[in-house]
SENU-338318 format. One line per field, with one value per residue (C-alpha): x, y, z; residue in three letters. Coordinates in steps of 0.001 Angstrom, whole numbers. Each point is the difference from the previous one (the first is absolute). Example, Ala and Ser with C-alpha at 12.3 -4.5 7.8 and 13.67 -1.06 7.14 Angstrom:
BEGIN
east	c(12300  1370);
north	c(-4500  3440);
up	c(7800  -660);
residuo	c(ALA  SER);
//
This chain:
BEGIN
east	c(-2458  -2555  -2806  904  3907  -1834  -2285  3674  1908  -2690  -160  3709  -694  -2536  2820  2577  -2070  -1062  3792  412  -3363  -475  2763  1729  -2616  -2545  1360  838  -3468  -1211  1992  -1053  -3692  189  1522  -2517  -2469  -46  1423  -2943  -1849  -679  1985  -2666  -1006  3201  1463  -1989  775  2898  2746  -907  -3502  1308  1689  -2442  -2808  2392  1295  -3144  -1372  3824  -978  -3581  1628  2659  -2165  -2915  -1438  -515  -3269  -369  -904  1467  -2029  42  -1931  1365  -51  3852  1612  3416  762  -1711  737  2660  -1451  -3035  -2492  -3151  -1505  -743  2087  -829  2702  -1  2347  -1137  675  -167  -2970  -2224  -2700  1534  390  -3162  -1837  1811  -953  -3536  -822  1514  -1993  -2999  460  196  3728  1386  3606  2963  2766  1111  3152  203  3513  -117  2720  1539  1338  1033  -1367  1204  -2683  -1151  -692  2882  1130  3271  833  -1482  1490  728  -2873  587  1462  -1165  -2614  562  -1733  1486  -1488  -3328  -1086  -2373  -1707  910  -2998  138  -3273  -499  -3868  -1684  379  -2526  460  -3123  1662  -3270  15  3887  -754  -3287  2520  3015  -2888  -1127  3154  1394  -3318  771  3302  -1189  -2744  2977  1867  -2612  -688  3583  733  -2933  328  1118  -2633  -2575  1464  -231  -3340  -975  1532  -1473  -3686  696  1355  -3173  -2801  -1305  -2511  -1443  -921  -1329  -3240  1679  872  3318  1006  -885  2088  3190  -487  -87  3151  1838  -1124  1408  3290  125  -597  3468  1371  996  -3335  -1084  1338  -1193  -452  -2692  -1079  -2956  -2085  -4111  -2614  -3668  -2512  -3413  -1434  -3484  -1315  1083  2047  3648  2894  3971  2133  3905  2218  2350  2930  -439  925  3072  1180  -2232  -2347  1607  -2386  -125  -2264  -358  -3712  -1607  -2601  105  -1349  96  -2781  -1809  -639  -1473  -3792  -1716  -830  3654  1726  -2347  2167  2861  -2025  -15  2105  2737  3080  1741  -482  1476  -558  1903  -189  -1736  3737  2885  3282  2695  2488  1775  -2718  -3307  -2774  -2746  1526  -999  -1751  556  -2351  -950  -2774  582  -3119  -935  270  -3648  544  -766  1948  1611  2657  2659  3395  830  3105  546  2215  401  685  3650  631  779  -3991  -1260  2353  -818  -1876  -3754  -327  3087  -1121  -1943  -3554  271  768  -3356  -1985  1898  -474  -3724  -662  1258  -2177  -3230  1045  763  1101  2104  3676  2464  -3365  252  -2651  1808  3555  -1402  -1824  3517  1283  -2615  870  3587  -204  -3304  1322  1658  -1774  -3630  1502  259  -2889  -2547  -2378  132  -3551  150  3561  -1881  -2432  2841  2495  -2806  -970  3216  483  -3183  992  3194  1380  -3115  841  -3060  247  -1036  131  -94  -838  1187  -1222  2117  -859  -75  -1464  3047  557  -686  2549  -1237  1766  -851  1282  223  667  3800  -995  -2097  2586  1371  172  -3121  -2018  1660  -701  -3761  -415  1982  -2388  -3485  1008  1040  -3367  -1866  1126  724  3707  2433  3044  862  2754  491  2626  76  933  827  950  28  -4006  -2061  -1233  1453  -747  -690  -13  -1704  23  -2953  -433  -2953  -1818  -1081  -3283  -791  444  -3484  -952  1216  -712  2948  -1287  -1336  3110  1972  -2473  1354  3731  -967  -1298  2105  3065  -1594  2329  -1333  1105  -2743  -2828  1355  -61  -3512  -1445  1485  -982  -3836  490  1248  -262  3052  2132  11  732  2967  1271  -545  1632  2841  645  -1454  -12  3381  -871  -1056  1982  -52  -1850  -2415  -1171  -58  -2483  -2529  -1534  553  -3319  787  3011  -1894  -1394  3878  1226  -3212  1330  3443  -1006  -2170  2744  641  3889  2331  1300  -3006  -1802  -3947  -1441  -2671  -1347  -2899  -1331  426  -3370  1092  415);
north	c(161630  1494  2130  2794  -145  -7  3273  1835  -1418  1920  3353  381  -717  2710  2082  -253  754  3367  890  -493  1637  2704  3779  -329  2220  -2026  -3134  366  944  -2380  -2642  590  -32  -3591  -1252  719  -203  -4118  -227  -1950  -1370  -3628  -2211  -1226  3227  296  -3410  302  3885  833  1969  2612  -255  512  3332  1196  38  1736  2550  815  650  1692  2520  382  607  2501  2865  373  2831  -473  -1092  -1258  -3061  -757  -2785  -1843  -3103  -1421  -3636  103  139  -1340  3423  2209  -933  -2154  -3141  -2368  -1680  -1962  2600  3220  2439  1943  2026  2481  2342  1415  1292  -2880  -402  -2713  -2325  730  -3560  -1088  2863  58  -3724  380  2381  -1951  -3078  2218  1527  -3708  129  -3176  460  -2715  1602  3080  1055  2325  1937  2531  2689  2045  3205  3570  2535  3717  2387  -263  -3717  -1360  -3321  773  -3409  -3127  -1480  -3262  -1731  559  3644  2220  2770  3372  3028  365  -3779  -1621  -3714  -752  -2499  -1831  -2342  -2162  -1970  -2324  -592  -1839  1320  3239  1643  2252  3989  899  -2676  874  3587  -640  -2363  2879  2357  -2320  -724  3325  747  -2854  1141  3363  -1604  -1917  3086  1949  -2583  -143  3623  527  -3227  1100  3697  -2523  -2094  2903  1010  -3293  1002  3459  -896  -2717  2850  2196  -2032  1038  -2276  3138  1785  -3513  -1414  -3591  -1838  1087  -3944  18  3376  -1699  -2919  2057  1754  -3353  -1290  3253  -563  -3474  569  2946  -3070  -1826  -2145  2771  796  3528  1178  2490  2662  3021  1864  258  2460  -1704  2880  172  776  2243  -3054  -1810  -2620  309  164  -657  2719  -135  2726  1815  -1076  -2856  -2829  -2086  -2993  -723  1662  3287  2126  795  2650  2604  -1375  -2954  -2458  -3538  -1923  -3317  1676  1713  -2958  -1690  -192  2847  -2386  -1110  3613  793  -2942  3252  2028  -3400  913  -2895  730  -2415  -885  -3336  -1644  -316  3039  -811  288  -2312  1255  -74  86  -3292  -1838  -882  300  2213  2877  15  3243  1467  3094  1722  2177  4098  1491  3004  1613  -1548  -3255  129  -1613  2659  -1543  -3283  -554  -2876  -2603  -2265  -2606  -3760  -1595  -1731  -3602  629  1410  -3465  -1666  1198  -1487  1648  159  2552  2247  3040  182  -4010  -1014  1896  -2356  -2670  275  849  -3553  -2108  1626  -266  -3191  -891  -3142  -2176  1536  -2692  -1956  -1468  2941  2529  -1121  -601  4087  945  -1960  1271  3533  -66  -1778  1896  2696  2873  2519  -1749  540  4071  390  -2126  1667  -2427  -1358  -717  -1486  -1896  -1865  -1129  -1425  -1691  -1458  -1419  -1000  -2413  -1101  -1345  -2458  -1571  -558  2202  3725  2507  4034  2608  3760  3696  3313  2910  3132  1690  -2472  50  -3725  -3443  -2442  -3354  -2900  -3641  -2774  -2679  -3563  -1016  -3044  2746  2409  670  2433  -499  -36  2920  1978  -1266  1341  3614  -436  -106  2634  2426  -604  63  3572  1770  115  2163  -1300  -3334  -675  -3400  -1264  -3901  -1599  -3800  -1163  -3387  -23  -1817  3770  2213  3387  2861  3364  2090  3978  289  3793  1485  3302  1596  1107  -3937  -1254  -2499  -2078  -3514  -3496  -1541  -3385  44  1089  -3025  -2358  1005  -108  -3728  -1123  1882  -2396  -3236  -2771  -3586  -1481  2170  -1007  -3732  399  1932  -2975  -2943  1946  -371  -3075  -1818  2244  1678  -2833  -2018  3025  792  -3688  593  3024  -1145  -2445  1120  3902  275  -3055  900  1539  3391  -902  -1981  2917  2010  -2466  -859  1912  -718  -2121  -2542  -974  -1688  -2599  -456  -257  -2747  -2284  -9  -719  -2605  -2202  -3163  151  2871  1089  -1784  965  853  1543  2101  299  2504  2413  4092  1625  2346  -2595);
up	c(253726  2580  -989  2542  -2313  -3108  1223  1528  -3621  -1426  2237  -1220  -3439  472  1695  -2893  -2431  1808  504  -4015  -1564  2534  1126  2888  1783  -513  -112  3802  1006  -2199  1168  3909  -1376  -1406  2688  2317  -2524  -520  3796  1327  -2884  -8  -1415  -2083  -1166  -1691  -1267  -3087  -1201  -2247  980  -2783  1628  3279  -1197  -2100  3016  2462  -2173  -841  3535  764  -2698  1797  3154  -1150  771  2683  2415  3295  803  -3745  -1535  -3333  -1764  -2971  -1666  -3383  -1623  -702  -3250  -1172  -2415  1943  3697  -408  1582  -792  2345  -521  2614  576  2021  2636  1625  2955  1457  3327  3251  2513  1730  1984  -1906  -3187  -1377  1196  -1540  -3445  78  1044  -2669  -2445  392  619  -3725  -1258  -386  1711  1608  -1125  1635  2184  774  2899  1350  2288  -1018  2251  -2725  -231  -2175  -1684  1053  -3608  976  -2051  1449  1805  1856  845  3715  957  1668  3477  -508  2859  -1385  585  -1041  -3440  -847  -11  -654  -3173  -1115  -3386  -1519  -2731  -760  -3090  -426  -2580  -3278  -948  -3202  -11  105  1802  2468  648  561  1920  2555  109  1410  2304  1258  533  2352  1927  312  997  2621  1847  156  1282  2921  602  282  2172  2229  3020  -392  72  2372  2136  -590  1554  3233  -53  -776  2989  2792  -1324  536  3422  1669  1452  -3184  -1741  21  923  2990  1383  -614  -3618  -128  1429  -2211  -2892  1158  655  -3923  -1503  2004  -911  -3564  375  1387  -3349  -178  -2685  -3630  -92  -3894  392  2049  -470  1801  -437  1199  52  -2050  -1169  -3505  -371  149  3478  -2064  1720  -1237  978  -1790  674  1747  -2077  574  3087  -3186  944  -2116  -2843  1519  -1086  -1589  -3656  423  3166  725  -1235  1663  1028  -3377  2400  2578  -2617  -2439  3767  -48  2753  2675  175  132  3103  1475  -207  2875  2467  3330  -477  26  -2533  -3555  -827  -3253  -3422  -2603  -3538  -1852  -339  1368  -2951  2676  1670  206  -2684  2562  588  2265  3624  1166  3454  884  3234  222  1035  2108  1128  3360  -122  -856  -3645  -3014  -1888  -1900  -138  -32  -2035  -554  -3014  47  795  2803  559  479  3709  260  -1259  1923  3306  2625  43  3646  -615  -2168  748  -1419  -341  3613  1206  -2591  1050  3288  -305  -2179  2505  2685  -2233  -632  3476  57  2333  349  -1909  -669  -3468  -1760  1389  -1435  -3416  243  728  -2837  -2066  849  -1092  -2878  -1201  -2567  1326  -2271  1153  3678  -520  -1930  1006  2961  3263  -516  -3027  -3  3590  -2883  -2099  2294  1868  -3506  -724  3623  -489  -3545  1437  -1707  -2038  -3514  -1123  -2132  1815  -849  2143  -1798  1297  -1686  303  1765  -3021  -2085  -2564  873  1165  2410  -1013  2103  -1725  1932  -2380  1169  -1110  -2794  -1323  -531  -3545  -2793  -1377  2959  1070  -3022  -49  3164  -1181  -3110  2159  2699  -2864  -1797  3318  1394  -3819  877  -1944  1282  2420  1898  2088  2313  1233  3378  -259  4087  1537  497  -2830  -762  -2831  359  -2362  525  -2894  -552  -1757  -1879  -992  -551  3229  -1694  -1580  3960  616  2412  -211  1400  1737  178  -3864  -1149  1802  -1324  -3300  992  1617  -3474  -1967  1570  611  -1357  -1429  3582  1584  -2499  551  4228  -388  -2175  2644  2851  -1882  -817  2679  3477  1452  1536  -3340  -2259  2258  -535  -4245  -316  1885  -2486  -3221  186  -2116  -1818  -2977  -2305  -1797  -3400  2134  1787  -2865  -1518  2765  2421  3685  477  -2930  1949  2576  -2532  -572  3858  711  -2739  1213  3671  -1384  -1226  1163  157  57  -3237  -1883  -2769  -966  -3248  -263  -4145  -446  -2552  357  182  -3099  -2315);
residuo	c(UNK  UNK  UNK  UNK  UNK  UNK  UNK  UNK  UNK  UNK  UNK  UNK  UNK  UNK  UNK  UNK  UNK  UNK  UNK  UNK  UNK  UNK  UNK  UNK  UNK  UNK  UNK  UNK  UNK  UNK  UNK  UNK  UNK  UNK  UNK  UNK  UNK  UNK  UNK  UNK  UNK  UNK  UNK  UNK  UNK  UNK  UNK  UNK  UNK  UNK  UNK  UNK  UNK  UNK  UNK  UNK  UNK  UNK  UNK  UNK  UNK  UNK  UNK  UNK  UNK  UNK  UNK  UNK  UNK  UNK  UNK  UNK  UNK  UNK  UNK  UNK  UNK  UNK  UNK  UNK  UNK  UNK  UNK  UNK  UNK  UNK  UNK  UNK  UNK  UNK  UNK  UNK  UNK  UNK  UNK  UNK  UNK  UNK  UNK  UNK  UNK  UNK  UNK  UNK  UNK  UNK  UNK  UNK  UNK  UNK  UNK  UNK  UNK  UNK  UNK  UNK  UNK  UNK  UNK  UNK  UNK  UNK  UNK  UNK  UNK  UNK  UNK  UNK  UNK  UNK  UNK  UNK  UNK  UNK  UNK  UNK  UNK  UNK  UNK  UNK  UNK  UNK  UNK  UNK  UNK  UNK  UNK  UNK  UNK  UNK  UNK  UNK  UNK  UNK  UNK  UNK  UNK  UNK  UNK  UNK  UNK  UNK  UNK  UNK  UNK  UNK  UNK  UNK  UNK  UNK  UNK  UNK  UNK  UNK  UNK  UNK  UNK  UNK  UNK  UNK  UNK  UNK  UNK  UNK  UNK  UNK  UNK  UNK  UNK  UNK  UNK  UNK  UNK  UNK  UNK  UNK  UNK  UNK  UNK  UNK  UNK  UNK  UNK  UNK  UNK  UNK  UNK  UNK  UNK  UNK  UNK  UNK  UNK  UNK  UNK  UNK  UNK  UNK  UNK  UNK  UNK  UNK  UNK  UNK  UNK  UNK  UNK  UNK  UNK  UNK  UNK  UNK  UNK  UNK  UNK  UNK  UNK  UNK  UNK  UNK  UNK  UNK  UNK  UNK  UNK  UNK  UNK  UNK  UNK  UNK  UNK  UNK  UNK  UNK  UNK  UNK  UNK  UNK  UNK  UNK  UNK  UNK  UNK  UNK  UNK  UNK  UNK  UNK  UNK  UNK  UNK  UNK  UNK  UNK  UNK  UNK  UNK  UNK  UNK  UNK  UNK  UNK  UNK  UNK  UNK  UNK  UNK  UNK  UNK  UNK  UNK  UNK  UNK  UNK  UNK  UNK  UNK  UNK  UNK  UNK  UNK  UNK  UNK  UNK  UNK  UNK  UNK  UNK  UNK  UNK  UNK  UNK  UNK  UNK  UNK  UNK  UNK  UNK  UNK  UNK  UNK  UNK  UNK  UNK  UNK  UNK  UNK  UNK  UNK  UNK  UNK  UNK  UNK  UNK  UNK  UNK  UNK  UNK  UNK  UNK  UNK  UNK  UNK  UNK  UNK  UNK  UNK  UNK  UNK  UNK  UNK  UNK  UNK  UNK  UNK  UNK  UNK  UNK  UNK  UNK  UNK  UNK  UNK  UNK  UNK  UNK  UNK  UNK  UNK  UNK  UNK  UNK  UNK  UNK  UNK  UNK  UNK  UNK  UNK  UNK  UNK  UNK  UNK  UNK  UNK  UNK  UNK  UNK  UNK  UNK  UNK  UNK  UNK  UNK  UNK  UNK  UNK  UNK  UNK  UNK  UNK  UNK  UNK  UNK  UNK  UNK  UNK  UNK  UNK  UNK  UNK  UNK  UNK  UNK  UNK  UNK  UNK  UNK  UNK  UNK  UNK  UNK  UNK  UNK  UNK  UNK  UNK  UNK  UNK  UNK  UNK  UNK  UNK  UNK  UNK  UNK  UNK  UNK  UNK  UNK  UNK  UNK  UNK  UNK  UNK  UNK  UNK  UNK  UNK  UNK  UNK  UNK  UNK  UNK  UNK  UNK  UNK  UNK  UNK  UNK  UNK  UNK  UNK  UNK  UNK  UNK  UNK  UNK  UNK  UNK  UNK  UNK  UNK  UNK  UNK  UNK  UNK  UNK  UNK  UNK  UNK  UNK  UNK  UNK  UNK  UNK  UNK  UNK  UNK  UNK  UNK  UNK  UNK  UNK  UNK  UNK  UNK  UNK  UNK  UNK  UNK  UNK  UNK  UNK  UNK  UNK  UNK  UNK  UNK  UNK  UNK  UNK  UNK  UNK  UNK  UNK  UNK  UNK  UNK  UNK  UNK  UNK  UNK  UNK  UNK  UNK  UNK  UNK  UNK  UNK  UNK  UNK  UNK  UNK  UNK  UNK  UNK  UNK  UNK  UNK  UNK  UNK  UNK  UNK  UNK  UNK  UNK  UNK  UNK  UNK  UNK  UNK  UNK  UNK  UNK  UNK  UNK  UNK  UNK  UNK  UNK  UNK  UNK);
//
């Protein structure tokens, strides 16, 4: 028998058993609900749970579902229990009833294995029902019922996560889940508000009232309609008028009521903890006559995606040409965004275009194929944020690394100060786990960091590359050496090959070195090179060239100096 007859032998095992135990009422209802409950579960998920186990868990979340409010979530997290729930599993349940939204799977997961609790399973249908006004469930519809106005679609979740038992840390998670819940639905309900606040801050900035070049005006008017244009996930919107304490210090405070998404306010004024925590010398950045603001905000989004949310503001001036204020966008970028060719995206095609000219090489010359190549594989967020000279330095930099097997680092500072872009090109036979984490380990030490986040770019070139997010406190930012700090990184992730080719290439000059390590540089095994240093194993390579006939044999007998 098949596994996918096994899972439907036991759907209508599941099926009789409701007809018998439950009234005719529910048993109906009921009996829809399973149905599309276990629809699309895997196989696998399935072939090892009991038929009483299989009840147990749906009737459960039935009874959950029997009774909702639009616009609520009902939520529960349990470790199930034979007499009191009717079913057991190794796991702990988490079960949601909810209206159907976007990002909800991804979210529910992310905070889950944020809070330490790992996910096994999920089971996901997407109900299309009917409610009494009192939000008794009236009907559930076949899945590809029409919906009318009398019917909505919600979400049913079933997660199993490793096993807590801790009352605290269960009520601690239900919290934390229901303002997730209530995040998504705020970004959802105010999606297409926000979406149209892009638009409208586009058709209001007037090149004659700005202090900017009419060209960096239309630019900013053709990012803001790109980002409308489904390359932005817009979760947040608010916005800020720029102040001053007695002192001079400024200060960003909100405006009542401009808070869209989860950016809605909680309070009628409040001020911008972010810019206030920044050190002086950084806020004056705020009174600068640019335009856009392009960099990532200091919180994670708990929303689709686990990444640092990308922040979007444009300056508001004065009929003189002063900063008075901001209007800013949260959100992340889609996949299309990173997908899309730089010389076609607004704000990036300018600094595109401008490289190439500094550079000025050669048109289809062999430099100016590899900038472009450079360009649109160099990461998207470093693209946006990056100002063109300094983003001139790096690609130039990587340009003349090319494709020597050497580490190299390359070090951006924030506007703001509230973080460091560290790209480490590592060569590939270099590239593992532990060198990777010695080189997290020394850039966290180095800058203070209080959170790191790292992404990693293996191609066809000898070159790995990684891209670390580097946090810190705006008011701890130093200094730093560039070239010191990679001389660490280098060391840090030398292997025993690269001792061994440094000691030949003393040794014996270039050309013969190259000839050794082609034939003994993975030679010597692993609990060799745990006991001797690099430079011993030249004694070692002279005595096997030195004998007479391939395959021969010479003995060296000596006494160790510490005995």
């Amino acid at each position: 028998m098949k596994v996918e007859e096994v899972d439907e032998a036991l759907i209508e095992s599941v099926c009789d058993r409701i007809r018998q135990d439950l009234p005719a009422d529910d048993a109906s209802l009921a009996e829809q609900f399973v149905r599309q409950y276990y629809r699309w579960v895997s196989p696998e998920d399935l072939e090892d749970r009991t038929s009483a186990d299989l009840f147990g868990a749906a009737l459960a979340h039935f009874k959950q579902a029997k009774k909702r409010q639009p616009n609520e979530a009902n939520v529960r997290i349990y470790n199930p229990d034979q007499e009191e729930d009717g079913w057991t599993s190794p796991h702990t349940a988490v079960e949601i009833v909810t209206d159907d939204m976007p990002f909800l799977i991804d979210s529910v997961g992310m905070e889950l294995n944020r809070r330490g609790f790992g996910v096994s399973m999920i089971i996901h249908p997407v109900l299309l029902v009917r409610r009494d006004p009192e939000g008794n469930l009236a009907a559930i519809l076949p899945p590809h019922a029409t919906q009318d106005d009398k019917t909505t679609h919600e979400s049913v979740i079933h997660v199993e996560v490793a096993r807590h038992t801790d009352e605290d840390e269960l009520d601690e998670m239900h919290t934390h889940l229901n303002q997730v819940l209530d995040e998504v639905r705020a970004a959802v309900d105010d999606w297409l508000k926000m979406r149209e606040r892009a638009f409208q801050t586009a058709a209001e900035l007037d090149p004659a009232k700005l202090p900017v070049t009419e060209a960096e005006t239309a630019e900013a008017k053709a990012f803001l309609a790109w980002l409308a244009d489904d390359h932005f996930t817009f979760l947040g919107y608010r916005d800020y008028v720029l102040g001053k304490k007695e002192n001079g210090e400024l200060t960003l405070d909100t405006v009542p009521g401009s808070g869209l998404g989860i950016l809605r306010q909680k309070a009628e004024t409040e001020q911008s903890r972010g810019f206030n925590r920044l050190p002086p010398g950084v806020r004056a950045l705020a009174l600068e006559p640019y335009l856009l603001t392009l960099t990532k905000a200091n919180t994670r989004s708990t929303i689709h995606r686990a990444a640092y949310l990308d922040y979007v503001g444009i300056k508001r001036f004065d009929d003189d040409g002063n900063v008075i204020g901001e209007r800013r966008f949260l959100g992340l970028y889609t996949t299309a965004a990173y997908r899309q060719n730089p010389s076609k995206v607004p704000m990036l095609r300018r600094k595109v275009e401008a490289i190439l000219q500094k550079a000025d090489f050669p048109p289809d010359s062999h430099n100016h194929k590899a900038l472009i190549e450079i360009l649109e594989t160099h990461p998207r967020d470093e693209l946006l944020q990056t100002p063109i000279g300094e983003l001139f330095e790096i690609v130039m930099g990587i340009l003349h690394l090319g494709e020597r097997q050497r580490l190299r680092l390359f070090i951006r500072r924030d506007t703001f100060g509230r973080f460091l872009s560290c790209l480490v090109f590592v060569p590939r036979d270099r590239f593992n786990t532990e060198n990777r984490r010695r080189i997290e380990a020394i850039l966290r030490n180095t800058f203070q960091a209080e959170t790191l986040d790292y992404s990693t770019r293996v191609s066809e070139s000898v070159l790995v590359r990684l891209h670390y997010l580097v946090y810190t406190e705006p008011a701890l930012a130093r200094d730093f050496n560039t070239r010191e700090i990679e001389t660490l990184l280098v060391a840090a992730t030398r292997s025993w090959q690269d001792d061994l080719e440094a000691a030949l290439s003393i040794e014996y000059g270039e050309e013969r070195a190259t000839h050794l390590l082609r034939r003994y540089g993975d030679a010597f095994p692993l609990a060799y090179r745990a006991d001797w240093v690099a430079q011993e194993a030249i004694q070692d390579i002279e005595a096997i060239e030195a004998l007479p006939v391939p395959d021969g044999l010479s003995m060296s007998v000596y006494r160790p100096l510490d005995t």
